[in-house]
MARBAGU-758951 format. One record per residue (C-alpha): residue number from 1; residue in one letter; x, y, z. Coordinates in steps of 0.5 Angstrom, whole numbers, always signed. Example, Ala and Ser with C-alpha at 12.3 -4.5 7.8 and 13.67 -1.06 7.14 Angstrom:
// MARBAGU-758951
@k:1&r:a&c1:+25&c2:-9&c3:+16
@k:2&r:s&c1:+27&c2:-2&c3:+14
// end
This chain:
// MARBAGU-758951
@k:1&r:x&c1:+322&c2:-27&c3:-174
@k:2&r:x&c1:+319&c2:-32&c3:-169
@k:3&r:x&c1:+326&c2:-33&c3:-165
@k:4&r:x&c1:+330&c2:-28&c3:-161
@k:5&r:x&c1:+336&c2:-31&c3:-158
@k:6&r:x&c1:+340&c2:-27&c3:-153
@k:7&r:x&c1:+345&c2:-32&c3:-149
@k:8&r:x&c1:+343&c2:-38&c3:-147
@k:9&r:x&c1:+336&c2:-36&c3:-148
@k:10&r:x&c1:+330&c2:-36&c3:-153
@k:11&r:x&c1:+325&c2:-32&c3:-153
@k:12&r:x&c1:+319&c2:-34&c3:-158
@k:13&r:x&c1:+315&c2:-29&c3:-162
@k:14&r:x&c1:+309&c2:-32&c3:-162
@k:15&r:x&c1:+305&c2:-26&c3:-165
@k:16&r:x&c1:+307&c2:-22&c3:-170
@k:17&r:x&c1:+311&c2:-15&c3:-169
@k:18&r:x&c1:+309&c2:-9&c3:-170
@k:19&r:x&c1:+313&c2:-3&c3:-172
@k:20&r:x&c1:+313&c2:+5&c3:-174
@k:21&r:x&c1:+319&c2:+9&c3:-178
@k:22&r:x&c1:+320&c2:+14&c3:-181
@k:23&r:x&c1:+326&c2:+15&c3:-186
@k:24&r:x&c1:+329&c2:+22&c3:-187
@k:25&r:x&c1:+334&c2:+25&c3:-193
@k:26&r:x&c1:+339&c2:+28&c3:-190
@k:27&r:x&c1:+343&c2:+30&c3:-197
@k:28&r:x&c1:+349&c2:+24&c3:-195
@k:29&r:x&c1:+345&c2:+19&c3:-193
@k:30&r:x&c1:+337&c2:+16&c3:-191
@k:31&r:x&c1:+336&c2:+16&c3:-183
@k:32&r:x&c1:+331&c2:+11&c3:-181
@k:33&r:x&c1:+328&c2:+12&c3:-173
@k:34&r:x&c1:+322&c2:+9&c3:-170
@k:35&r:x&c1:+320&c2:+4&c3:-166
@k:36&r:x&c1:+318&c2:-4&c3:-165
@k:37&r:x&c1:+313&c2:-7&c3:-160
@k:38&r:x&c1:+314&c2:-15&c3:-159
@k:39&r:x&c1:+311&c2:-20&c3:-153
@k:40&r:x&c1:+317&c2:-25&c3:-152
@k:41&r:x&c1:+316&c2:-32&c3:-148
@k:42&r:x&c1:+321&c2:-35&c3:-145
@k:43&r:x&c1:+322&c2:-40&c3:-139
@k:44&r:x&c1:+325&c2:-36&c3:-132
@k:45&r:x&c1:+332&c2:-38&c3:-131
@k:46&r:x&c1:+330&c2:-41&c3:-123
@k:47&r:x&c1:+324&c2:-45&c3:-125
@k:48&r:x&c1:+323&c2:-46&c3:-132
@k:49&r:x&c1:+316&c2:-43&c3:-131
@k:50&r:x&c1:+314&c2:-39&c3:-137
@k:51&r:x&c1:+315&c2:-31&c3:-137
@k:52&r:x&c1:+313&c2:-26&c3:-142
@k:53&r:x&c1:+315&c2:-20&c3:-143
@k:54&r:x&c1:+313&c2:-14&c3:-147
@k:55&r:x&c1:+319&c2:-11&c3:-151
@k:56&r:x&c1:+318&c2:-4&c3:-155
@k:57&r:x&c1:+325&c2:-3&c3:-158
@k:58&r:x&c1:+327&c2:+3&c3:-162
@k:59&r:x&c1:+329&c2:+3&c3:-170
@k:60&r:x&c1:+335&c2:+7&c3:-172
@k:61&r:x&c1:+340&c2:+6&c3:-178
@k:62&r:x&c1:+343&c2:+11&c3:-182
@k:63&r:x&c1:+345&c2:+9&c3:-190
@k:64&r:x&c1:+349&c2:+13&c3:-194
@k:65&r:x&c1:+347&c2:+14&c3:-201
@k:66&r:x&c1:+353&c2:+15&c3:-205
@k:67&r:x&c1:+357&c2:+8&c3:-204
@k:68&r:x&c1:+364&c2:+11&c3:-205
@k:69&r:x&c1:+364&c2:+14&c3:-199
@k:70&r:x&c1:+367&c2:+10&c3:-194
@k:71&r:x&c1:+367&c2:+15&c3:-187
@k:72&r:x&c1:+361&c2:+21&c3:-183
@k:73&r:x&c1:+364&c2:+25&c3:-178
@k:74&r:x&c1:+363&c2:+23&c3:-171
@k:75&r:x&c1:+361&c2:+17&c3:-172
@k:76&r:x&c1:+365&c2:+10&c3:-173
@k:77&r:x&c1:+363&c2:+5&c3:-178
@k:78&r:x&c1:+359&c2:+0&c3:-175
@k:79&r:x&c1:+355&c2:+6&c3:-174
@k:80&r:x&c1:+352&c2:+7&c3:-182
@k:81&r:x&c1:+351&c2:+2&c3:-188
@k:82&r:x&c1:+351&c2:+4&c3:-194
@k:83&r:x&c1:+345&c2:+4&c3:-198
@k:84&r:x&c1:+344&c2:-2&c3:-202
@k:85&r:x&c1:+345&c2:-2&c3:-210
@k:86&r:x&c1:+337&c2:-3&c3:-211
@k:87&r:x&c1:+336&c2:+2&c3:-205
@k:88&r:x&c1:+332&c2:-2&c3:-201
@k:89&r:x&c1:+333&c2:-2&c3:-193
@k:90&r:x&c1:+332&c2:-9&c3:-189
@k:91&r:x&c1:+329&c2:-6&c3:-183
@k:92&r:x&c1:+329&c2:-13&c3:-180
@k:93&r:x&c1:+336&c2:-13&c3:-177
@k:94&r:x&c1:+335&c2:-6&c3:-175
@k:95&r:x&c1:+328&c2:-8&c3:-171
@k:96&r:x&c1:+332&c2:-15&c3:-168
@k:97&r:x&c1:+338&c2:-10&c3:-165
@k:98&r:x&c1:+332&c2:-6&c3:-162
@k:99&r:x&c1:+328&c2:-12&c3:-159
@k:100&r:x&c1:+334&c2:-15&c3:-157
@k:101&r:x&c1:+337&c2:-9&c3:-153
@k:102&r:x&c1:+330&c2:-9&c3:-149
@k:103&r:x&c1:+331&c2:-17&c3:-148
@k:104&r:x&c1:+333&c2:-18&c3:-140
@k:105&r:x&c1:+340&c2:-21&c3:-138
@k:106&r:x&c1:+337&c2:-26&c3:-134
@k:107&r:x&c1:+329&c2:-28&c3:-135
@k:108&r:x&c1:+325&c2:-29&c3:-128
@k:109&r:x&c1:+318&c2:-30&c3:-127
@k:110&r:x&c1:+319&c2:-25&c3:-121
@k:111&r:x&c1:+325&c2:-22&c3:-116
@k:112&r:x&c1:+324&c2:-26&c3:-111
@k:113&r:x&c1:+323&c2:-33&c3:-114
@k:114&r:x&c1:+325&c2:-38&c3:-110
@k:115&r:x&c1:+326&c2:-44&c3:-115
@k:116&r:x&c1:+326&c2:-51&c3:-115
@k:117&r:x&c1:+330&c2:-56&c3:-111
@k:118&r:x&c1:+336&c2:-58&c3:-111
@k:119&r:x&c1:+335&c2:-65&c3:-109
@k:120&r:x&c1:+328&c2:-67&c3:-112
@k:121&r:x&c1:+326&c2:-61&c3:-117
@k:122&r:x&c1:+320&c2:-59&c3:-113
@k:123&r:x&c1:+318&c2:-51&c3:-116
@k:124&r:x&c1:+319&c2:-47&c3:-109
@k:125&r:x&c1:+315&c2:-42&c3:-110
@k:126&r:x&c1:+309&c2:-47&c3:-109
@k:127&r:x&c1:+312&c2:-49&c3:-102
@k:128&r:x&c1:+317&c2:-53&c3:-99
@k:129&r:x&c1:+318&c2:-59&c3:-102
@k:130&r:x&c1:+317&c2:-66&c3:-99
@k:131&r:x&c1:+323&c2:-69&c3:-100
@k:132&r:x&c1:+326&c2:-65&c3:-93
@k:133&r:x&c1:+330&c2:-60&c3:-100
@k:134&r:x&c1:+330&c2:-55&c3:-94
@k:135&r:x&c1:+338&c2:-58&c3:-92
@k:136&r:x&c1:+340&c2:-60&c3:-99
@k:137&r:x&c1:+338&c2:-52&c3:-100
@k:138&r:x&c1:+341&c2:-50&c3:-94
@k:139&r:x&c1:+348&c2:-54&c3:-97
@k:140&r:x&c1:+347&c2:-52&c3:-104
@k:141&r:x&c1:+347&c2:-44&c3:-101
@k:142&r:x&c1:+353&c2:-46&c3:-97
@k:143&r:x&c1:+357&c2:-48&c3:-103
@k:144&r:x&c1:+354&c2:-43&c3:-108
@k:145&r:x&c1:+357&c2:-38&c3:-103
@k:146&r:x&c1:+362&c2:-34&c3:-107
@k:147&r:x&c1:+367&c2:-36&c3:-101
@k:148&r:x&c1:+366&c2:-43&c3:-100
@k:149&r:x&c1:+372&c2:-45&c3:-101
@k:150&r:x&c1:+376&c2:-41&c3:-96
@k:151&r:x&c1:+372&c2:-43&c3:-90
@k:152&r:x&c1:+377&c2:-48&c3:-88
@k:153&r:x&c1:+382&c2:-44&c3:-88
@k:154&r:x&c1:+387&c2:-42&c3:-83
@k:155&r:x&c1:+391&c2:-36&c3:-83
@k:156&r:x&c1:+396&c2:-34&c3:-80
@k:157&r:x&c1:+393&c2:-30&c3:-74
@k:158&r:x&c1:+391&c2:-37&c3:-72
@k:159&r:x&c1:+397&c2:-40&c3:-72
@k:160&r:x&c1:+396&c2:-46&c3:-68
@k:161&r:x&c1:+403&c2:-49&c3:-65
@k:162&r:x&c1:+406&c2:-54&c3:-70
@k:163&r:x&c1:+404&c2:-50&c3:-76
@k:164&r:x&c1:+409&c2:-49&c3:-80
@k:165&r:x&c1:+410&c2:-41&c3:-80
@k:166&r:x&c1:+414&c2:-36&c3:-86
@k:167&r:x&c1:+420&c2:-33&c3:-83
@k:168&r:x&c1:+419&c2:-25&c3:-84
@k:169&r:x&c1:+427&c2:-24&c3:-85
@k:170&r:x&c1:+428&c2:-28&c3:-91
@k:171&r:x&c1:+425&c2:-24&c3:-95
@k:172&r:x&c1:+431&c2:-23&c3:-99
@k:173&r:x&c1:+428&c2:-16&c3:-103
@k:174&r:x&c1:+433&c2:-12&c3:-96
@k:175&r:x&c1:+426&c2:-10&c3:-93
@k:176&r:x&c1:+426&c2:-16&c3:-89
@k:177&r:x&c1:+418&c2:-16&c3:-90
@k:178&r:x&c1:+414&c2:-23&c3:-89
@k:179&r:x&c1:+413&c2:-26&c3:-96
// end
């Protein structure tokens, strides 16, 4: 495999995966089960330091023998495969699907990492940075707040003489209601 990619993240596999499964004839199709264990390396998304992560990720598939059958009760088509004319099963996608569903959404060396500085680039988690970052960090969680944009909003509980007001009966909907 050597390579996981889940977003914008890559996570390396420096050291081989290892895996156990089981196949089992149920008559109409071969039932694959077991499991896969990785370690994957990738950079934390706030401070690039690297983070490993141990995965175990379950292996399951489901072919069908007979190639003419076309639909399984209970189940939908991009749940099955039909077996392959040489009747041998690539276990490969089915064990990148299991590491993949153990993969974090967003890689962190750990909750509560503080990140690098706006400013300079310092790693927080080290300690304030020298270059006074402190009120460029305060500005940037200013900005970064989801409301940002409205804070110099006036609304209309705040009139102030000289504001242009909506006139509440030119509504023109009968109700007469503010617009």
């Amino acid at each position: 495999m050597g390579e996981l990619r889940l977003g914008p993240d890559s996570y390396r596999l420096d050291e081989p995966v290892t895996w156990e499964a089981d196949v089992t004839n149920t008559g109409e199709a071969f039932l694959v089960a077991g499991v896969a264990h990785a370690t994957a390396r990738t950079e934390c998304a706030r401070c690039l330091s690297t983070v490993e992560e141990s995965l175990t990720g379950s292996i399951e598939g489901y072919f069908l023998i007979d190639p003419e059958q076309r639909t399984v009760d209970g189940m939908e088509g991009d749940e099955f495969d039909v077996l392959p004319a040489n009747h041998q099963i690539d276990l490969a996608p089915l064990i990148t699907a299991g590491l993949l569903m153990e993969l974090p959404g967003v890689p962190l060396c750990s909750e509560d990492c503080a990140g690098l500085c706006p400013s300079c680039g310092g790693d927080l988690n080290e300690g304030p940075c020298a270059c006074g970052g402190d009120l460029a960090l305060d500005d940037f969680a200013q900005a970064a707040h989801p409301f940002a944009a409205l804070r110099g909003l006036s609304l209309a509980g705040d009139a102030q003489p000289g504001d242009t007001a909506v006139d509440e009966g030119s509504g023109g909907n009968g109700g007469g209601g503010a617009i």
